[in-house]
C-alpha positions in Angstrom: -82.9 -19.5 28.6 -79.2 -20.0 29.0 -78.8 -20.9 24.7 -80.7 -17.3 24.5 -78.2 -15.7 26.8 -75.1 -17.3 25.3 -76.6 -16.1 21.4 -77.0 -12.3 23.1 -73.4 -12.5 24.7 -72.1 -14.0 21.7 -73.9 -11.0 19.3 -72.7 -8.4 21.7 -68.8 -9.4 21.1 -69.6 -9.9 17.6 -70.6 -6.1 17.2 -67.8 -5.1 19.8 -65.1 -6.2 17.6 -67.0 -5.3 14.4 -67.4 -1.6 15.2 -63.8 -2.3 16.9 -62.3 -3.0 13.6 -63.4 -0.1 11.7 -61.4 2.2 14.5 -58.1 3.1 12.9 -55.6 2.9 15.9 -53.4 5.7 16.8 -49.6 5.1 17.8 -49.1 6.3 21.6 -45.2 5.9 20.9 -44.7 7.7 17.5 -40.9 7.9 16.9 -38.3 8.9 14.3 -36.6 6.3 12.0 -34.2 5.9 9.3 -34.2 3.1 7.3 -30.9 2.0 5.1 -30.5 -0.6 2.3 -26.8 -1.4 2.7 -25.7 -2.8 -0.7 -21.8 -3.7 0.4 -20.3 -7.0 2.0 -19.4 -6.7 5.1 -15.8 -8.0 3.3 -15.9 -4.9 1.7 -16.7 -2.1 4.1 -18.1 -2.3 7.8 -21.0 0.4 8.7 -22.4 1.7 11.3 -24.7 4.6 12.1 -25.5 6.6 15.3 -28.4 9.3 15.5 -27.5 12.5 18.0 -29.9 15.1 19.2 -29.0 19.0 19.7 -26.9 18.5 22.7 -25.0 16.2 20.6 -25.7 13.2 22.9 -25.9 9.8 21.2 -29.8 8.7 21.3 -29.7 5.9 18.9 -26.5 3.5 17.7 -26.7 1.0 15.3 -23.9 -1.5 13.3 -25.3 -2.3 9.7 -26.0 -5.4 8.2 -24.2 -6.1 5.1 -25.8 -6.5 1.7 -29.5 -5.9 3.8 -32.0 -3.5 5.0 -32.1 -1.7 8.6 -34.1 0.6 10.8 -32.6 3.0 13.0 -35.3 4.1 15.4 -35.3 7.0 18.3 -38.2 5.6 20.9 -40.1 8.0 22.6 -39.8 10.7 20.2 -42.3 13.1 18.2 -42.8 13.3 14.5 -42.1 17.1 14.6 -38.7 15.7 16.0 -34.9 15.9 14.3 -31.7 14.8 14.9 -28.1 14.6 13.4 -27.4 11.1 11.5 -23.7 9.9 11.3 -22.8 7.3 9.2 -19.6 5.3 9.7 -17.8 3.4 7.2 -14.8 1.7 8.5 -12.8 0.1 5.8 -9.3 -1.9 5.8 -6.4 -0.9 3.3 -2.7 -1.5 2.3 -0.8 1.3 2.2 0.8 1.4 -1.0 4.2 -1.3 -1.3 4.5 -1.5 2.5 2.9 -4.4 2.9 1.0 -2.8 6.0 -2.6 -3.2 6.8 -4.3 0.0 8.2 -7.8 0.8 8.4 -9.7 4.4 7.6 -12.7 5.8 9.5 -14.9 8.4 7.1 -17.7 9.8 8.9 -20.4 11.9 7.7 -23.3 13.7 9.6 -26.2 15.2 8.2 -26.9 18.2 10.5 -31.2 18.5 11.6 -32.7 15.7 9.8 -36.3 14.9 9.2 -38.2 11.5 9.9 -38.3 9.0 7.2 -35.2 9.5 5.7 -34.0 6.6 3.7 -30.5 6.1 3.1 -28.6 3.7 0.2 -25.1 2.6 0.5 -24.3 1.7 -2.8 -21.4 2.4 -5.5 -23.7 4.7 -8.5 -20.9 4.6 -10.7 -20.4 2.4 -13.9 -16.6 1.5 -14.3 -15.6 -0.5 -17.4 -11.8 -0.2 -18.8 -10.9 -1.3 -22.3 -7.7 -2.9 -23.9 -7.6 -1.5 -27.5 -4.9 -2.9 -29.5 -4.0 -2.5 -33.3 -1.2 -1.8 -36.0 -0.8 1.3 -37.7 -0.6 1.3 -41.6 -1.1 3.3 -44.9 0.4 6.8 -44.2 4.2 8.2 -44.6 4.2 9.9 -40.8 2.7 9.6 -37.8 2.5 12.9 -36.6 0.0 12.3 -33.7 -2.1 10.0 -32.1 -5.0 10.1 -29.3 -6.9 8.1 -27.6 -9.3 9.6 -25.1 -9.4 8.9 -21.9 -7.0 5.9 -22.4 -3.5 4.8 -21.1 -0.9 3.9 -23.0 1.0 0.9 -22.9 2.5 0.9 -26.3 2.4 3.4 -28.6 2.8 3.2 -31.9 6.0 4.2 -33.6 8.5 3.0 -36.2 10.5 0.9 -33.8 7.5 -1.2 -32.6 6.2 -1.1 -36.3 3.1 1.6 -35.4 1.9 -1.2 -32.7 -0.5 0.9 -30.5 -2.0 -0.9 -27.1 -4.1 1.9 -24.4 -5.9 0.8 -21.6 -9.1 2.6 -22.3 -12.2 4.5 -19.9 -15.4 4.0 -21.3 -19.1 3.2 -21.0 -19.5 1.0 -24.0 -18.2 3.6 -26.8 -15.0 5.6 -27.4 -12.7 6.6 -30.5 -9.0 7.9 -31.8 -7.5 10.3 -33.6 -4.4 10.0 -35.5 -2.5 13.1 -37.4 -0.2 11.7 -40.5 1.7 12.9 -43.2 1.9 16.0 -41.9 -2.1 17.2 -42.7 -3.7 19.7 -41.5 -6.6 17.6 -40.0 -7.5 14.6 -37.9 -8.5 11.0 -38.9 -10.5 9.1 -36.8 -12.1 6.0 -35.7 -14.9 5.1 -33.3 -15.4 1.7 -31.4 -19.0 0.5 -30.2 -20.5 -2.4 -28.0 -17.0 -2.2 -26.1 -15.9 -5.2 -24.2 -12.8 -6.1 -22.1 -10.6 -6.4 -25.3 -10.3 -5.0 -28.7 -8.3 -6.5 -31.1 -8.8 -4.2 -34.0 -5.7 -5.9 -36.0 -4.3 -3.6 -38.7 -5.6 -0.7 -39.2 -5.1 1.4 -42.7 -5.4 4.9 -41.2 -5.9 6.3 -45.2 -9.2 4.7 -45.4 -10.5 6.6 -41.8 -12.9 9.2 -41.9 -11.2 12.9 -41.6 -12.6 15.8 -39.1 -12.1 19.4 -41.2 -13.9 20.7 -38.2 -11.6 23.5 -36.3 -11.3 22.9 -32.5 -13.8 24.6 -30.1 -12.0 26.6 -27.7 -12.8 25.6 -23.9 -11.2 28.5 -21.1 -10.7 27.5 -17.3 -10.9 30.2 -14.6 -7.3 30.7 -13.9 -4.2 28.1 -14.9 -3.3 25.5 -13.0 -3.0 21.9 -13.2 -6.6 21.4 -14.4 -8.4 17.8 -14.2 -11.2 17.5 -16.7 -13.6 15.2 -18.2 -15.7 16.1 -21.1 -18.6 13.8 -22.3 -20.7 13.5 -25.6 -24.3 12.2 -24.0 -25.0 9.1 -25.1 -27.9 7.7 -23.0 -28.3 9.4 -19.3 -31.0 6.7 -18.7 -27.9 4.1 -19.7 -25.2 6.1 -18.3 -23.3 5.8 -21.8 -21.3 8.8 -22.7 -18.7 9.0 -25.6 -15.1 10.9 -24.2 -14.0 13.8 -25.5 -11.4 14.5 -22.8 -7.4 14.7 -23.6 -5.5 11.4 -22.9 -4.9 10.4 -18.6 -1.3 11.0 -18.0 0.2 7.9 -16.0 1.5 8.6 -12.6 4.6 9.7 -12.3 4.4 11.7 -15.6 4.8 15.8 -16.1 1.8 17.8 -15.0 0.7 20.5 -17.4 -0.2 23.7 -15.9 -2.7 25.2 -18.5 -5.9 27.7 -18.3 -7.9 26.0 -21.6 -8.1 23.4 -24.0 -8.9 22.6 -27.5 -11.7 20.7 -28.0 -11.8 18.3 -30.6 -15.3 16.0 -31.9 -15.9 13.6 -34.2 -17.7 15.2 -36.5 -17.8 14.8 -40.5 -18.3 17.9 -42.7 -20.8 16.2 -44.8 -24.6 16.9 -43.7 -25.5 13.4 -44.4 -23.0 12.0 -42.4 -21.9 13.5 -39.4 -20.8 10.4 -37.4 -21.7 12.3 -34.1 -22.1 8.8 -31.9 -23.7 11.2 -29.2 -27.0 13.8 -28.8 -26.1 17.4 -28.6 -25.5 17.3 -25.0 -22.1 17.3 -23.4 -21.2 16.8 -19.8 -18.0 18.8 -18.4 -16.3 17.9 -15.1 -13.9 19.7 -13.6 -11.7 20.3 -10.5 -8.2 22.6 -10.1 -6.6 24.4 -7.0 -5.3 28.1 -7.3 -1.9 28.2 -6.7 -1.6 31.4 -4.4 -1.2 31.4 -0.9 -5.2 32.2 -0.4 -5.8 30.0 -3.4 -8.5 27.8 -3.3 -10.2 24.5 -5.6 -12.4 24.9 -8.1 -14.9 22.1 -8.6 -17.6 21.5 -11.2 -19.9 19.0 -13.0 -22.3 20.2 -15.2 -25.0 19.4 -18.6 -24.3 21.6 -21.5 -25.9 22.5 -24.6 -22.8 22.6 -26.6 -19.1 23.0 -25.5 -18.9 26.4 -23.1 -16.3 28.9 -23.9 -15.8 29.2 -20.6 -17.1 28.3 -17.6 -18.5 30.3 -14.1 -16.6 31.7 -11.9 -17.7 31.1 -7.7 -18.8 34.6 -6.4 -19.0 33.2 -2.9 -15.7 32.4 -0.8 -15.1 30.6 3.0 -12.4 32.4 5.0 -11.0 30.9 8.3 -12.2 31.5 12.3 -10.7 30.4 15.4 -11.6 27.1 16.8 -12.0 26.3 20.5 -11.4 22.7 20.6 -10.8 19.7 18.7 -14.7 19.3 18.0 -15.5 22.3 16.9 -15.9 22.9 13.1 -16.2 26.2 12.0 -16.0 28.6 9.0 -16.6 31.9 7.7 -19.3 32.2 4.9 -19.2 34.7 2.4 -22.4 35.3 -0.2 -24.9 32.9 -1.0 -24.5 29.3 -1.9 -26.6 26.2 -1.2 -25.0 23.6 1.3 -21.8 23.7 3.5 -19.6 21.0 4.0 -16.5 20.8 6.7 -14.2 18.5 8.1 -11.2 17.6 10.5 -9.2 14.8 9.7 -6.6 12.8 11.1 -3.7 11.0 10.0 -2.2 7.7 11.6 -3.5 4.3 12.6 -6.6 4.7 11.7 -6.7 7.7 9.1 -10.0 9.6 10.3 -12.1 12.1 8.2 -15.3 12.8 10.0 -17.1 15.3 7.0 -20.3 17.3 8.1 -23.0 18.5 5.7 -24.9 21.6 7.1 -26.8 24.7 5.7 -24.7 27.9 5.1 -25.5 31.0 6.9 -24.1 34.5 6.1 -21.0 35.1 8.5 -19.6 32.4 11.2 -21.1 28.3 10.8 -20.2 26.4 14.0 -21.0 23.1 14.7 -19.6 20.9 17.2 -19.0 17.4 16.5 -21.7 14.8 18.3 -20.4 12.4 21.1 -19.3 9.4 19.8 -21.3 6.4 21.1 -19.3 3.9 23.5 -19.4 1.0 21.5 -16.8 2.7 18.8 -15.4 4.9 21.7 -14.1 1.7 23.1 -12.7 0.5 19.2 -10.8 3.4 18.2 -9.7 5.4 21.8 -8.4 8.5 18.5 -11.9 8.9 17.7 -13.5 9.2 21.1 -10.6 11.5 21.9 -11.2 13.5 18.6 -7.5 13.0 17.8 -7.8 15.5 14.7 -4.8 18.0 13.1 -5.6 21.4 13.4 -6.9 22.1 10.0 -10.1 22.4 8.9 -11.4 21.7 5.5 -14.6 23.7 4.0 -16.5 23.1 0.7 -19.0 25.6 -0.5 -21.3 24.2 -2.9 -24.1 26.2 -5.2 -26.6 24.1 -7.7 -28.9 26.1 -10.5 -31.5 23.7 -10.2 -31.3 22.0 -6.6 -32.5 23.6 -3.3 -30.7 22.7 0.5 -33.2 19.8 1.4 -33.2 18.2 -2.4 -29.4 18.0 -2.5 -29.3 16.2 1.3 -32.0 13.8 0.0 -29.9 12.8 -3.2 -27.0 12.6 -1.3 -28.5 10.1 0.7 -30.7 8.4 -1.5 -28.1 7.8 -4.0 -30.4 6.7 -6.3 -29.4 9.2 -9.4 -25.5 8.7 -10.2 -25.9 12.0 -12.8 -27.3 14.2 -9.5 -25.0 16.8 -9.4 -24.6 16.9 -13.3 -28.3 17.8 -13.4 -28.2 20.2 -10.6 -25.5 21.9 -12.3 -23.3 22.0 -9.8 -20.6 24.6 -8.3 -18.1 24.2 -5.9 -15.5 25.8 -3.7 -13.4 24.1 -1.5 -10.6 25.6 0.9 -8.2 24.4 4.0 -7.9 26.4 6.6 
C-alpha cells in the first residue's frame, strides 16, 4: 500500500511541475534599463552614467566598465516609465606647451527616455593620413599645384628642385592637380590603395591626364571664414570617399573670408574615359559663423546628387531668455526644426560642458539641469555647485529624412558614422 501511495505522490508532482512549466511567469518587479557597450580603455576616457527622474533626483548611478557591456537598471519602476540619462565622460589632457595636466568633464542628457535604450561608446570615424612625396618634372612653369585635403611640408618649387612632400586626409584614395606652362587647364593624378607612405619618385607632369572641364560653382549663405569638406562617394558601406575639398591651411596661416568656391573634379572629356574614381554622389560638409553682432553658425552635412549651386538657408532662429539660476537652460525657439540642443560650460580646473538634447517647442524651452549624484558631487565640488559662466549655448538642428526619436536613437546607438549625412542634416547654433 505504501509503494502505491508513494507512485500517486510521485505522479501528482510530476503533473504539478509539468502543467507548471508551461506557465510563462510574469515579472512582479518590471523596471527600466539601459544597457551600454563601452568600447574605450579606461586609459583613454573614464565614464559614468546616472539616470534622473522629472524632479531631477538621481534614481540610478553607475561608473562604466571599460572596453565591456553594462546595465543601468531603475528598480521598482513601470515599463510605461521614463527618465533623463546623463552620460559622463571624464578625460585627462595637456594643455597645449604648458606641460600641465587638466582634466575635462562633457556631459550629455537625453531629456524623457524610453526603456531599452541601448547606448555605444565608440569612435565611428575612420582616420588615415598619408605622406605623398615626389619630384616634379617635364613642364617649363609651375603655375599651381593642389593637393586636396593635404598639408604641405614641402612644396615644390625651383629652389628645392619641384620636390613636393603633403601630409595627406584620406580613406584609401585621393589625387593632385598641377597648373604648368601657363595652360589654361589642370593636370592631374590620382593615388589608390593608399598606405602610410607614398613615394611616387619623379613624376613627368606632361604625361598626366588633363581636366578641360570648367569648375562648378559652389555659393555659401553669406561670407565668412567658411570650413568645408566636399566628397566624391566612393563606398558608404566602406566609408571611402575621394576629396574634392581646397587644401587645409596650417595653423597659424591667413584665414580666407569667402562666400563660394570653385569646384574642381577629376574628370576626362573623353566618354570612354572619364577617370571619375567615385559614383555620382557627393557629400558636402560645412560649418561658418556670421560675423554680425546677432550673427550666428551655420552647420551642415549632407548627400547630393551632384555639386549644389548653393545650399539652404535655416528659416528657423533661437533668440535668448533670462535664466534664473546656474541650472537652468533655457532658449527661445523660433519655427520648426527637429531637436534642440543647449549647454552651459565652464572653464578652469576641470573644463565642464554639460550639453542637453531635448525636443523643441514653439516659444521658451526650459530645462533644469538634474542633481548630480554624490559619488561625482564629492570628485568635482565645481560640478555639484554647477560652477558654469553665464552663457548659454543653443543648437537648432532640422533633418529631411529623420524624425525627433530616430535622431536620439542614432545619437546613441552610434552605429551609422554617415547618420547625419543621410538625414540631410541642418543646423543652427548661437551663444547667448
Amino acid at each position: 500500500m505504501s509503494i502505491l501511495r508513494t507512485a500517486l505522490f510521485a505522479f501528482t508532482l510530476f503533473s504539478v511541475f509539468s502543467c507548471n512549466k508551461a506557465i510563462t511567469p510574469i515579472d512582479p518587479d518590471p523596471v527600466f534599463e539601459i544597457t551600454v557597450k563601452n568600447g574605450y580603455s579606461e586609459i583613454q576616457a573614464k565614464y559614468a552614467l546616472f539616470l534622473s527622474n522629472a524632479d531631477g533626483e538621481t534614481v540610478a548611478f553607475r561608473w562604466l566598465p571599460g572596453e565591456d557591456t553594462a546595465q543601468v537598471q531603475v528598480p521598482g519602476s513601470s515599463l510605461g516609465d521614463h527618465f533623463d540619462c546623463t552620460i559622463l565622460r571624464i578625460k585627462s589632457f595637456e594643455a597645449p606647451g604648458s606641460g600641465v595636466k587638466d582634466t575635462s568633464l562633457t556631459l550629455t542628457t537625453y531629456a524623457n527616455l524610453a526603456t531599452g535604450q541601448q547606448v555605444n561608446l565608440r569612435d565611428l570615424y575612420f582616420k588615415q593620413t598619408t605622406m605623398l612625396k615626389f619630384t616634379l618634372t617635364g613642364f617649363t612653369t609651375l603655375d599651381s599645384i593642389v593637393v586636396p585635403d593635404a598639408l604641405s611640408f614641402s612644396r615644390p618649387q625651383a629652389n628645392n628642385n619641384y620636390y613636393g612632400e603633403y601630409l595627406v586626409n584620406n580613406t584609401g584614395q585621393f589625387w593632385m592637380r598641377v597648373l604648368v606652362n601657363g595652360e589654361p587647364f589642370w593636370r592631374f593624378l590620382t593615388f589608390n590603395n593608399a598606405g602610410k607612405t607614398i613615394n611616387a619618385n619623379t613624376i613627368d607632369v606632361s604625361q598626366l591626364l588633363t581636366n578641360f572641364s570648367p569648375p562648378l560653382n559652389l555659393g555659401f549663405p553669406f561670407e565668412t571664414t567658411w570650413e568645408y569638406k566636399l566628397d566624391g562617394v566612393v563606398d558608404t558601406s566602406r566609408l571611402t570617399f575621394f576629396p574634392l575639398s581646397d587644401i587645409i591651411r596650417a595653423p597659424g596661416g591667413a584665414v580666407p573670408i569667402y562666400g563660394s568656391v570653385k569646384v574642381f573634379e577629376p574628370v576626362n572629356n573623353d566618354a570612354f574615359n572619364p577617370n571619375r574614381p567615385y559614383i555620382e554622389l557627393f557629400r558636402l560638409q560645412t560649418n561658418g559663423p556670421i560675423g554680425t553682432a546677432d550673427g550666428y553658425t551655420y552647420l551642415s552635412d549632407n548627400f547630393y546628387p551632384a555639386v549644389p549651386a548653393s545650399l539652404p538657408e535655416p528659416g528657423f532662429d533661437l533668440t535668448a531668455t533670462t535664466l534664473a539660476n546656474n541650472r537652468a537652460v533655457a532658449v527661445n525657439c523660433i519655427g520648426d526644426f527637429d531637436l534642440l540642443a543647449f549647454s552651459r560650460t565652464r572653464t578652469g580646473t576641470p573644463n565642464v560642458n554639460w550639453e542637453v538634447i531635448t525636443r523643441p517647442a514653439n516659444g521658451i524651452v526650459l530645462y533644469i539641469l538634474p542633481d548630480v549624484p554624490p559619488a561625482l558631487g564629492a570628485l568635482y565640488p565645481a560640478l555639484k555647485n554647477y560652477d558654469f559662466n553665464t552663457a548659454v549655448r543653443a543648437r537648432a538642428e532640422t533633418y529631411e529624412r529623420l524624425n525627433y526619436d530616430q535622431i536620439v536613437r542614432k545619437r546613441l546607438e552610434r552605429a551609422d558614422p554617415l547618420w547625419q549625412a543621410r538625414g540631410g542634416y541642418l543646423g543652427r547654433e548661437e551663444s547667448f
